[in-house]
N, C-alpha and C positions, 0 to 999 in steps of 0.2 A: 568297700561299701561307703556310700556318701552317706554324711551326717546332716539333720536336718535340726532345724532351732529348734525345733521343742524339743529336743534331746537338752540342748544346750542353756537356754535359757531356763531351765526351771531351777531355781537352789536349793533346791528338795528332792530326794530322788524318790519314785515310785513307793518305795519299800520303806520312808520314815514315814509314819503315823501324823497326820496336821491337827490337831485341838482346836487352834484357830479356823472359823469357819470362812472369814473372810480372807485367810491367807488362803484356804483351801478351795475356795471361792476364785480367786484372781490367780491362782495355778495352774486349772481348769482352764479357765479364759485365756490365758499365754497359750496355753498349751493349743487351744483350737484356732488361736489368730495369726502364732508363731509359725509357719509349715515350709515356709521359705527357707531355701539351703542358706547355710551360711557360709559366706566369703569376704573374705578380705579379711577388713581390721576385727572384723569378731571370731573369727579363725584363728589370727595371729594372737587375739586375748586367748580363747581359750587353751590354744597350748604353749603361751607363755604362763599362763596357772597351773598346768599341768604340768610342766617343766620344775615351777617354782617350788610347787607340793613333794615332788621327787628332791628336790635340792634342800626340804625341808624352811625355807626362806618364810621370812615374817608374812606379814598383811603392809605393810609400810615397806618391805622389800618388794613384793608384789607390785605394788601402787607404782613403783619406781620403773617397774620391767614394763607393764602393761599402761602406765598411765590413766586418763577417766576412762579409756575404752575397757574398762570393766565392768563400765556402768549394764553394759549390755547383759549382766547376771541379773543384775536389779531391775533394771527397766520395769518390767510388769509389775514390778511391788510398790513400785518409788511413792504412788498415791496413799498408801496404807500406812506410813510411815512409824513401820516398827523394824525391830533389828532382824536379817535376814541373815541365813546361814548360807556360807557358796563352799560345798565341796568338791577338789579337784581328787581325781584318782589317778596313777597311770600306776598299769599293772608288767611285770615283767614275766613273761611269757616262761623265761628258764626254771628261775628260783619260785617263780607263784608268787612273788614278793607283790604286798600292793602299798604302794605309798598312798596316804593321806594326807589332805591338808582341809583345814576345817579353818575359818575366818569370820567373827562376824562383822556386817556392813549397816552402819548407822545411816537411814537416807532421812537427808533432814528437810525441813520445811520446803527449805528453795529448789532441791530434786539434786542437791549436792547431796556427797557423802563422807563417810570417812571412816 
C-alpha cells in the first residue's frame, strides 16, 4: 500500500487528544493540504526515523542520519512556534514488538529548529 503525507506529516497521531486548538487547528489544515504521495528525500527521512526509533538513537543522532530533511515533520507547525512531538513506530510483525521513539522539536523564530 502506498503511503500518503498526511499519514506522514502529522506528529500527532489520530488517537493523542490536542488541548491546543491551534495546534489542532493547523493538523487539520496539513492533513487536507498534504494528500500528495511522498517520495524521495521525505521517504528516505521518514524511514531513517523509523529506523532510528528501532535503534533506539537520540534526536541529535537522528539530526545526524536524516539531516534538516526532518523538517518535513514540522513543516505545518513551523508558524506556531511551540515544541512539537514527532513519533516514529516500526512494529515487528513476529514478536508484536513496537519500538517507540518520541523526540521533541523546538521550531524557532527563523523556521530553524533543534
Amino acid at each position: 500500500s502506498m503511503t500518503t503525507a498526511k499519514q506522514l506529516f502529522l506528529p500527532l497521531t489520530d488517537s493523542t487528544p490536542i488541548q491546543d486548538s491551534f495546534l489542532r487547528s493547523a493538523r487539520n489544515d496539513a492533513g487536507k493540504e498534504e494528500q500528495k504521495l511522498i517520495t524521495g528525500k521525505r521517504m528516505d527521512v521518514f524511514v531513517a526515523i523509523s529506523r532510528a526509533g528501532t535503534a533506539g538513537l537520540t534526536m541529535r543522532e537522528m539530526v545526524a542520519i536524516s539531516g534538516r530533511g526532518i523538517n518535513c515533520w514540522t513543516q505545518p507547525f513551523k508558524d506556531l512556534r511551540q515544541m512539537k512531538v514527532i513519533e516514529a513506530t516500526n512494529e515487528r510483525r513476529g514478536g508484536g514488538t513496537v519500538h517507540r521513539l518520541r523526540a521533541t522539536v523546538v521550531v524557532n523564530e527563523d523556521g530553524s529548529w533543534r
